[in-house]
N, C-alpha and C positions, 0 to 999 in steps of 0.2 A: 815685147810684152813688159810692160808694168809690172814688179810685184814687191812683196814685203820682203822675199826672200826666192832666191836661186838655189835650189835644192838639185844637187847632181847626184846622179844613182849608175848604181850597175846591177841589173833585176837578178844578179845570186848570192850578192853582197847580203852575210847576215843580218850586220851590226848596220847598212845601210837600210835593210825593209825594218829593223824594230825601231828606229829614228822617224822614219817618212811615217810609223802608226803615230808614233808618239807627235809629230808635226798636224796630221790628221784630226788628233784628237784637241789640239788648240786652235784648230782652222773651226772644227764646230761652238767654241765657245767665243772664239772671237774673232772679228770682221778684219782674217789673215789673207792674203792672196800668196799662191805658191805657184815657180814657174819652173815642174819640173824639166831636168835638162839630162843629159847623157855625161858617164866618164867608163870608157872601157878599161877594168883591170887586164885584161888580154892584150889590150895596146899600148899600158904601161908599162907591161913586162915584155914588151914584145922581143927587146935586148936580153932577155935574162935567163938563163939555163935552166929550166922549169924542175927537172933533175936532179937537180944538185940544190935548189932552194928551196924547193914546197913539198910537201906530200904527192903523191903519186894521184890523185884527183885531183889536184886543182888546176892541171891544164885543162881537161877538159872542162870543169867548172865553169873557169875562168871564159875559155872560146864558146862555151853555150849562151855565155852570156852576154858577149859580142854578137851571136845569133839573134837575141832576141832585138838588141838594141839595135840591130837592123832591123829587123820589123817595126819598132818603134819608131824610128824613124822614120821610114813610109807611113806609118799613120800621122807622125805626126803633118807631113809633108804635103798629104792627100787630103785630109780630115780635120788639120788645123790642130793647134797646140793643148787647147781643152781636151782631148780625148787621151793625153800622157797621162794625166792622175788615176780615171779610171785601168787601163790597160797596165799601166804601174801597180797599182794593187789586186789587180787580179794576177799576175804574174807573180807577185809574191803570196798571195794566200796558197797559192798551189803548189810554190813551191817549200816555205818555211811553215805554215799552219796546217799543214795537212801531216799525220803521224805516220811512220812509214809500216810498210807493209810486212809484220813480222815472218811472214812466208816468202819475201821476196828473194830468189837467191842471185840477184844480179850486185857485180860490187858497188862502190858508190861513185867510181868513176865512170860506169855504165849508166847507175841512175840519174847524172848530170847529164850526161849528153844524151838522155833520152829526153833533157827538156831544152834542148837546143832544136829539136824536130816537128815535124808536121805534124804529126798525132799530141804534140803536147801544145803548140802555138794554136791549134783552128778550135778547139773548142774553148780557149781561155779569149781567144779574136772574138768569137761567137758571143763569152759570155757580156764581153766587152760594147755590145752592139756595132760592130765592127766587121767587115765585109775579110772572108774567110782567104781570097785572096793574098791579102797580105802577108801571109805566110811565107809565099815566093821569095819575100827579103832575105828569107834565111839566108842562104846562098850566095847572096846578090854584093858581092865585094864592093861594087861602087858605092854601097851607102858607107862603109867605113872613114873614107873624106872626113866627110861632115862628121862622124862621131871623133874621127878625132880629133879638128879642129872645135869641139868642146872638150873633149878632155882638156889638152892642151889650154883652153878658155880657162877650166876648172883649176888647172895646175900652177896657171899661171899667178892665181891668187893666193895660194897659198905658199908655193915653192914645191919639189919634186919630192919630199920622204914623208910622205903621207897615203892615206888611202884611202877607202870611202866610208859613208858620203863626204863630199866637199858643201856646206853651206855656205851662201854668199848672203850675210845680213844686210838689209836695209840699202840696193844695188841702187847706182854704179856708187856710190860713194863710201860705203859701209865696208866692214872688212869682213874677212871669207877664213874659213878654220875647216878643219879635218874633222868629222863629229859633228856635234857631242856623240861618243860614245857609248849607248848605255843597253843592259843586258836585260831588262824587265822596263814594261812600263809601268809607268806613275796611276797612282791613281785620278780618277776621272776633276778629282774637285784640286789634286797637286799639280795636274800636269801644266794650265797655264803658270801657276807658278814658278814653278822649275824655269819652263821657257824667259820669266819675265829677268830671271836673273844670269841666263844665257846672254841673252839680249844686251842686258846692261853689260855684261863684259867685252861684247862685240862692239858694244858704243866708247870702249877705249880703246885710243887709239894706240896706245900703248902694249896690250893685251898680246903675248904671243905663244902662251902655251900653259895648261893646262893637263895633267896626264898620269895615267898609271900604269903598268901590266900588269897587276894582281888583280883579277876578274874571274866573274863566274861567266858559264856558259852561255848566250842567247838563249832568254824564255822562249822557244819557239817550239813546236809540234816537233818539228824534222829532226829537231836533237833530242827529242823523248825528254825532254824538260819544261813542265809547264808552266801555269802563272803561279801554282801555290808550292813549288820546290822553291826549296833553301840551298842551292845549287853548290857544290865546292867550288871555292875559288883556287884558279891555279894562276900561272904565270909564264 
C-alpha cells in the first residue's frame, strides 16, 4: 500500500492512540492516506526483566497488547488492510476514552489483561463490522511472525531506544521518528498546522532528535485527565 505516512502502533500505547487522534484529525482536513502497521512493545522487551524495569502492570499491558495485535492481524489478513484504521480506533476509544469504574476493585494489571480477552476483543470486532471470530487470534502464536517482522520493519528505521508510535514520513524514501509525542490534542483549526511543521522537519534529512521528559499526563479518560485539565507536568 501506498501512503503519505506508516503509522506503527501497539493498541495500549498511550502516547501512541493520542498521536493516531491527532493524525485522524489531519486525515479529515486533508487528502492524507495512513497505512496503519503493527510494532509489539511485548516483543521489544521480549529480552528484558519486566521486574526489575517497569511497574508491576506493564507486563501484562504490554502481552495484552500483543493479544490484540494478533487479532489485528487476522483482520488484516482475511479482510484486507482498510479495516486496521477502523479496528485501531475502536481498540483505543475502549481502552483510553472510556473513564474507569470508580467501584472497580480489580488492580490495573488485572484490568489490562482483561482487554487482551474474549469478552473485551468480540464486541469492539462487532463494533468494528467485523466477524466475531477473530478473536481466536488471541491465542494464536503463529500470528506473532509477521508482527514481529514489522516491528523489526519499524525498528529498523529508526534504531532500537525508542518506542511507540514509530511514524515513517513520506515512505519508502522519507524518514521515520519515534513520536511526535504529545499529551493533549490540538485544536481542530491547529492540528494540520502542527502536522505541517512535523513534516517539514521529517523532509530534513539531517533531522534526528527532538525531545523532552518534562510532561504532563495523557488527556485521556483512563487516566482521569481530560481535555480541559492543566495537568502537572512531571518527569
Amino acid at each position: 500500500m501506498d501512503a503519505d505516512i506508516n503509522f506503527y502502533f501497539d493498541p495500549v500505547c498511550p502516547f501512541s492512540w493520542m498521536t493516531s487522534k491527532w493524525v485522524r484529525q489531519v486525515q479529515k482536513q486533508r487528502d492524507y492516506t495512513v497505512d496503519w502497521r503493527f510494532i509489539s512493545l511485548r516483543l521489544i522487551n521480549a529480552q528484558v526483566g519486566y521486574d526489575a524495569h517497569f511497574p508491576p502492570e506493564y507486563e501484562a499491558g504490554h502481552t495484552t497488547g500483543l493479544r490484540l495485535l494478533r487479532v489485528a492481524a487476522r483482520a488484516r489478513a482475511e479482510h484486507g488492510r482498510e479495516v486496521i484504521a477502523p479496528l485501531y480506533a475502536a481498540f483505543g476509544a475502549h481502552i483510553f476514552d472510556t473513564a474507569p469504574n470508580p467501584d472497580d476493585q480489580r488492580t490495573e494489571g488485572e484490568v489490562r489483561e482483561l482487554c487482551g480477552t474474549r469478552e473485551f476483543a468480540e464486541p469492539i470486532l462487532a463494533e468494528a463490522g467485523l466477524p466475531l471470530g477473530l478473536a481466536e487470534a488471541l491465542d494464536d502464536e503463529s500470528w506473532d511472525l509477521e508482527i514481529q517482522q514489522e516491528t523489526d520493519e519499524a525498528l529498523s528505521l529508526t534504531g532500537k531506544d525508542v518506542g511507540t508510535p514509530i511514524i515513517h514520513f513520506e515512505p519508502p524514501a522519507g524518514l521515520a521518528f519515534f513520536g511526535p509525542v504529545i499529551s493533549r490534542l490540538p485544536r481542530d483549526d491547529a492540528a494540520a498546522e502542527l502536522w505541517d511543521h512535523v513534516v517539514g522537519l521529517a523532509r530534513f534529512a539531517g533531522f534526528a532528535e527532538l525531545k523532552r521528559s518534562l510532561r504532563e499526563p495523557p488527556q485521556l479518560a483512563a487516566f482521569g485527565v481530560d481535555a480541559d485539565t492543566d495537568a502537572k507536568q512531571e518527569n
